[in-house]
N, C-alpha and C positions, 0 to 999 in steps of 0.2 A: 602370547596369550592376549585376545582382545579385553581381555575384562578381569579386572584386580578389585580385590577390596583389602583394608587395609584400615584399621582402626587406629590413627593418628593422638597423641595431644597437641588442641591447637587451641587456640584466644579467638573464638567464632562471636564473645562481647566481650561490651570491656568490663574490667572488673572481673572478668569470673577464668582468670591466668590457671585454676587447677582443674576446672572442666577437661571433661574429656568429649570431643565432639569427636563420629562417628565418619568416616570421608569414605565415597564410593568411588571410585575412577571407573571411567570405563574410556575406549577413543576417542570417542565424543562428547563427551560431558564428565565435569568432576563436583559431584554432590557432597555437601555437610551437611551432617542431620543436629540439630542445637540439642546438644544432653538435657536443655532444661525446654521443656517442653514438649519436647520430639515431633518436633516435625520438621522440615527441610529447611534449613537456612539461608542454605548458597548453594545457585543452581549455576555454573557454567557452562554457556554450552559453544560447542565449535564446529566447525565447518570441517577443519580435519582433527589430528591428534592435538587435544587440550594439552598445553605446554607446562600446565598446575600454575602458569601467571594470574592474577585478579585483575588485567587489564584488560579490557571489554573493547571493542573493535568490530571492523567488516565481515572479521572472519569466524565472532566469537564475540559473545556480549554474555553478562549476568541479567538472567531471566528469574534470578530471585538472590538479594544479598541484605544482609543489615543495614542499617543507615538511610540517611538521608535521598529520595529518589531511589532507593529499590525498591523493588517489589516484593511481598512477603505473604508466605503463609501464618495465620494465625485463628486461637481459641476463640469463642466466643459462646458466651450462655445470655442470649435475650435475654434484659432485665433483670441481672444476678451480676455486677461488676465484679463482686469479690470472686465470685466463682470463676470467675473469666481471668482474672489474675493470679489463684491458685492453678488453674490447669497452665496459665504461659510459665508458671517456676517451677511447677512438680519435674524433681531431678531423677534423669532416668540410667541404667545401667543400660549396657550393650553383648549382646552375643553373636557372633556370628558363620557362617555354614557356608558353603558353596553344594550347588547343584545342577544334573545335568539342562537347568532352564536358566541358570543363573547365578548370580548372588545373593544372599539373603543377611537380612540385620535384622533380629527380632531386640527388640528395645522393652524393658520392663519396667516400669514407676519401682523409684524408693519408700515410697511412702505409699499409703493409698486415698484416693481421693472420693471420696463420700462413699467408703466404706469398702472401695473396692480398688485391687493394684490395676491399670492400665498394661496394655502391653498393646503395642504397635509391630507392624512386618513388614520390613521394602527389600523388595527382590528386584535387584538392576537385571535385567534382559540381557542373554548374551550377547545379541547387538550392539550395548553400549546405549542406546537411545534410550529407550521404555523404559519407565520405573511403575510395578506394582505396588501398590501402598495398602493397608490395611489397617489400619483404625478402631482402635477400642472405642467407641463414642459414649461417655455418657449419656445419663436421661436429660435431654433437653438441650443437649450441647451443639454446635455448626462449627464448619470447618468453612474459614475465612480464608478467601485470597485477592486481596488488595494491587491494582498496579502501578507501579512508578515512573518516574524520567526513564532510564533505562532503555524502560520497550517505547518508549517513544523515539526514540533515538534526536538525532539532531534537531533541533524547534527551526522550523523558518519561518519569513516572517510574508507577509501580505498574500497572497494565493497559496503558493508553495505551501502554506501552514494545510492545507487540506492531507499534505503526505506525512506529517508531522502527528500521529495520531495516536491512541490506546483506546479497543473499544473491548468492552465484555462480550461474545460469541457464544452462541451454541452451532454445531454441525451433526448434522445428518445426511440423508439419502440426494436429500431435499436442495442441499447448499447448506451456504452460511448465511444466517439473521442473526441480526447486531439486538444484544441484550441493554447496551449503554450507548450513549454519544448519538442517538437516533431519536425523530421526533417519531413515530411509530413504535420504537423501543419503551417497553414495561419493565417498571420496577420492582410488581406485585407477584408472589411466590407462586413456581411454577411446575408440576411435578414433571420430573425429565427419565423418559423413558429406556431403561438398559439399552447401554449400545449408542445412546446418543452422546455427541459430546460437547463438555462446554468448557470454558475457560477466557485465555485474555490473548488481544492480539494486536499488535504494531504493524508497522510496513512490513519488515520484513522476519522478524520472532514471533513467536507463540508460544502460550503456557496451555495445555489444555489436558482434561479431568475426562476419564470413558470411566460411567458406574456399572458394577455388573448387575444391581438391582436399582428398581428406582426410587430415587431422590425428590427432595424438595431444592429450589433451586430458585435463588433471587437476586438481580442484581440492582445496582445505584453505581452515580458516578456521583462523589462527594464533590469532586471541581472538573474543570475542560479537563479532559485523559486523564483521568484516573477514576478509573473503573475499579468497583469491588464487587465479587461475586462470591455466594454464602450456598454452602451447601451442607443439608443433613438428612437422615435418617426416615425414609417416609412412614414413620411411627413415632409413638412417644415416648417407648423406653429407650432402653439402651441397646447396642449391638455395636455388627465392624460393617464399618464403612470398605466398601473393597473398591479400587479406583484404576485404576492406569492411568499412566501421566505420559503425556508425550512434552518435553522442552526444545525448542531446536527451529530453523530454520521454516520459513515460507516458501518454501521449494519445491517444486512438484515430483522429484523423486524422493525426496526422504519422504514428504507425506504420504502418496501413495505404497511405499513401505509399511509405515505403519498401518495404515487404512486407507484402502480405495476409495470413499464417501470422503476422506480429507481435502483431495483434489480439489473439490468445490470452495474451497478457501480461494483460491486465485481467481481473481477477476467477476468476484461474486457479485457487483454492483450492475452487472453487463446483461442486459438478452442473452438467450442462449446461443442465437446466431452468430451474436456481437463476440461470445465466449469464442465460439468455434474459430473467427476471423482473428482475433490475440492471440489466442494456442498457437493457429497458424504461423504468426508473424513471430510468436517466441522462437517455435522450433528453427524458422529460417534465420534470427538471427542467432539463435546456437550453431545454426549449420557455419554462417558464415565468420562467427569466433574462430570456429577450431579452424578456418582457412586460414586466417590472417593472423590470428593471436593477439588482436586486439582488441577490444570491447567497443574502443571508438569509432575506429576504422570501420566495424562488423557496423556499427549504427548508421555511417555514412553510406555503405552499399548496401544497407536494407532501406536506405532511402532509395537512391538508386532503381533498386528492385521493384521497387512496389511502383515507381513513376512508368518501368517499364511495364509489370504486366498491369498497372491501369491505362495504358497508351489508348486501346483499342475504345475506353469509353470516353477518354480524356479528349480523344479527336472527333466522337459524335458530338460531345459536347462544345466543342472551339468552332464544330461549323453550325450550330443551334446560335454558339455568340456571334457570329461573324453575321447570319441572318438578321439576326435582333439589330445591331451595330449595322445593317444598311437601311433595314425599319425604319427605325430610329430616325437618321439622316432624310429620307424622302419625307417623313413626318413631320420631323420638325419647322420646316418655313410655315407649313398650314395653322398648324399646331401653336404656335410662339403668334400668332395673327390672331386666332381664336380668342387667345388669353389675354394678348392688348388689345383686342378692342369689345369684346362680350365677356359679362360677368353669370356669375349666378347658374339658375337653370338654363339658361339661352345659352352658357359657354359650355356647358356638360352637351345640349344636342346638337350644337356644334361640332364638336371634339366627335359623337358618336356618327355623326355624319363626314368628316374627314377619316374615321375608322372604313366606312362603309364603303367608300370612294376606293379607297384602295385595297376591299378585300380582305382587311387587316382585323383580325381579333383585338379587343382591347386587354386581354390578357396574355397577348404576345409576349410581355417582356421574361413573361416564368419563365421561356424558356434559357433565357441567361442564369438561372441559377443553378444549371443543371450541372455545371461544370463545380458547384460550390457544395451541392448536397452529394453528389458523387464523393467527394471525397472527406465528408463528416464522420461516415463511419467507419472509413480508414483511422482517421484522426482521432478517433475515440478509442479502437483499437491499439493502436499505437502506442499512444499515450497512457492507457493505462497496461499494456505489457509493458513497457520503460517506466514506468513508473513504480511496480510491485519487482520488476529483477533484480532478484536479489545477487546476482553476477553483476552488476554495477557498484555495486557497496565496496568503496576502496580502490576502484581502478580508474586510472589515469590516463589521459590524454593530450597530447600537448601540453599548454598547460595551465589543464585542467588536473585538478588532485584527485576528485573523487568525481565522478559521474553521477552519482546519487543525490549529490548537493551543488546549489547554483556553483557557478565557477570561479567566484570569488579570486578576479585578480589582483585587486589590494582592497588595503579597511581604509574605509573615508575618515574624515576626523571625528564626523560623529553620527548617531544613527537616523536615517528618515525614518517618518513615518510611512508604513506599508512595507517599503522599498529595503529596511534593512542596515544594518551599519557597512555594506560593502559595497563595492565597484563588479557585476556581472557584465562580461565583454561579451559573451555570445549572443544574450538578445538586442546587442549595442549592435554586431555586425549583422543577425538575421533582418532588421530592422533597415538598416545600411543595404542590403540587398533587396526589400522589397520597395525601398526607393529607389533605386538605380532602376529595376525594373518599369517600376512607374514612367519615368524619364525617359528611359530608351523605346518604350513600347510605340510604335505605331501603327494606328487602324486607319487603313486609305480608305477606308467605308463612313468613317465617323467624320463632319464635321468641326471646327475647330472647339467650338462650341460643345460637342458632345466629348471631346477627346480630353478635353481641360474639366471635365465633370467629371469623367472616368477616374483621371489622375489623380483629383480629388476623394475620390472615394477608396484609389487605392492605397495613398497618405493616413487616411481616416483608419482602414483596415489595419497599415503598419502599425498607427500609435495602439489602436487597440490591441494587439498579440503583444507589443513592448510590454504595455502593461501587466496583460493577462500572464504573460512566460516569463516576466523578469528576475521570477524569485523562485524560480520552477526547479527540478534537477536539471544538471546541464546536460545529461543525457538525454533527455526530451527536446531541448531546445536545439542541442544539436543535430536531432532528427528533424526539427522544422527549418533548423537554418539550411542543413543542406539541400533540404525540397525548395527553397526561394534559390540558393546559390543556382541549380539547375535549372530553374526556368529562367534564370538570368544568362545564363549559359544558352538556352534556348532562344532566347529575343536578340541574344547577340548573332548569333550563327546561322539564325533565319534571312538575311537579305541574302548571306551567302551560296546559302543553301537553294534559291530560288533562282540562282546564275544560270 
């Protein structure tokens, strides 16, 4: 049977040892609902069968638990504190049914609260995934959900912190737009239309709320990632909040399970184009996972891959440099004469008179960057498909521990600034390879003079990717190292190859 419920006595706080908290199991997820309050305490969720551990991981994190850095559902009555404090302690009893949709826990208040017993209803979905929720809401009451360390998953530090993140979301047809953490993003109540949804979301988990009628809907981020989103009633009395919860993975098959319109979760910061070219490159490196059974190895020959089928532009683009780089070369004795001996406007109609002499545009040199913009939006694709895979979370390579986080070969003595308390060797070697390159490259077209400016400038491009990737996941870096190992491979094999 995929789906058990089972009404436990557990210690879901402290202090309250004769509580009876309410637990749902289903494959994928093992829910407690807090007796004092009723609403959901602890949310596990897993990638396979939840083992009932409270240890959070690649394969399974708490997307809602007590304490310090979880994340939590909670009461809330605008400007009524007491009221807000009688609804998180009104203690509730539990009954519960099985049916052909599911599980159900209908929960009823001991007491009643401003004159009236509460009764709540969650029905786990045979799936294991979904939970239906249903909500007695008082007059004037929101239902609060707060995020924590958790869905942020590991902090990194200097760049890398951009993957390090918890933002408030809503989804539709439309995509996802970021309710928190966005200069664009409004804090001001917003009514959200049946069917839409909204909630909270990290790199790679998500909490997120589908209303079947519509809502008022507001969020804030009280610090960096920590997002709180508030929803209630689009009325002023009371009624039931009726909701779907989806908890679980950034995935593109569990989401499109639940709803098609979730897919737009991935790679939602991208053009649509840019979208279509990440799918692309996801699906090739799932292809080439299940070949090799590696995660890293699959990274290296989607390197590989993509060098091959961009060959056919990569070589329009190397004869546009090689034109540029003999330019260049005729140009410069006139050129370098110009500039010592006329200044000002006399060395500008100078310069456009040595252009004119030889036929030459003075905006020849774009064409060298052809070979650099060709491959940016590879690079952005890329990069943010390895950066939201959630198949990298935990897997290992050489040795590397996790592909999701730099590769942390040992802890320095103490932390830099930007840089982090650790030693990352990957962008130590991709860095190592685009100097070698530099070193070995020869253009028999460039004079000595243009060739020592090149080398220069390719020096310059190293330090900056050190910088930019050094604190990156190492499954990104080691998609760009091994694009420099290949064209080093390529400058070496070129004399021979010309035999």
């Amino acid at each position: 049977m995929l789906l058990r419920v089972v009404v436990m006595l557990a210690v879901l706080l402290a202090g309250a040892a004769h509580a009876q908290a309410v637990r749902l199991d289903g494959e994928q997820l093992l829910l407690l609902i807090n007796p004092y309050g009723g609403l959901p305490g602890r949310w596990l969720s897993c990638m396979e069968r939840c083992t009932g551990t409270t240890e959070a991981g690649a394969a399974q994190t708490a997307l809602l638990r007590v304490g310090a850095g979880g994340s939590r559902f909670a009461w809330q009555v605008p400007g009524d504190p007491d009221a807000t404090r009688q609804l998180e302690a009104l203690a509730y009893r539990a009954d519960y049914q099985s049916s052909d949709t599911g599980m159900t826990v209908i929960l009823s208040s001991l007491e009643p609260f401003r004159g009236m017993r509460l009764i709540h209803r969650y029905t786990l979905a045979r799936d294991g995934r979904t939970l239906s929720m249903s909500l007695q809401m008082p007059p004037g009451a929101s239902l609060e959900l707060s995020g924590g360390d958790d869905l942020v998953g590991t902090r990194l530090p200097g760049f890398g912190s951009f993957y390090s993140y918890a933002r408030a979301v809503r989804v539709d047809a439309d995509g996802q737009q970021n309710l928190s953490g966005d200069e664009d993003a409004s804090g001001a109540e917003r009514l959200s239309a049946p069917g839409e949804w909204v909630g909270l979301r990290g790199r790679f988990w998500t909490l997120l709320m589908q209303s079947r009628d519509a809502v008022q809907v507001s969020a804030a981020e009280t610090a960096a990632d920590q997002p709180t989103i508030r929803i209630r009633r689009n009325s002023a009395g009371g009624g039931s909040l009726d909701l779907q919860i989806y908890a679980g993975p950034v995935l593109a098959t569990e989401l499109e399970t639940v709803a098609p319109e979730l897919r737009g979760m991935l790679y939602a910061s991208l053009w649509d184009w840019l979208r279509s070219l990440a799918f692309g490159m996801h699906w090739l490196l799932g292809q080439l996972q299940q070949l090799v059974g590696n995660w890293g190895l699959a990274i290296m020959l989607l390197s590989l891959s993509v060098k091959v089928l961009m060959w056919p532009l990569t070589f329009v683009a190397e004869r546009w440099q090689a034109e540029v780089n003999r330019t260049q070369s005729l140009l410069q004795p006139e050129l370098t004469a110009v500039r010592r001996e006329f200044k000002g406007e006399e060395a500008h109609r100078r310069t456009l008179a040595v252009y004119a002499k030889h036929g030459v545009s003075q905006f020849y040199t774009l064409k060298s960057l052809a070979g650099f913009l060709i491959q940016i939006p590879v690079f952005i694709a890329a990069f943010d498909m390895l950066g939201e895979n959630f198949g990298l979370g935990g897997a290992g390579f050489l040795w590397v521990q996790d592909l999701s986080l730099p590769d942390r070969v040992m802890a320095l003595p103490g932390v830099l600034p930007f840089f982090g308390g650790y030693l990352n060797f990957l962008p130590v070697l991709m860095t190592l390879f685009t100097i070698a390159s530099a070193r070995l490259q020869e253009e028999a077209s460039l004079s000595p003079e243009l060739l020592a400016g090149q080398r220069l400038r390719l020096y310059a491009m190293a330090a900056l990717f050190f910088v930019l990737l050094y604190t990156f996941p190492a499954g990104m870096v080691l998609y760009w190292t091994t694009n420099n190992l290949l064209h080093l491979c390529k400058i070496m094999l070129a004399p021979l190859l010309r035999r």
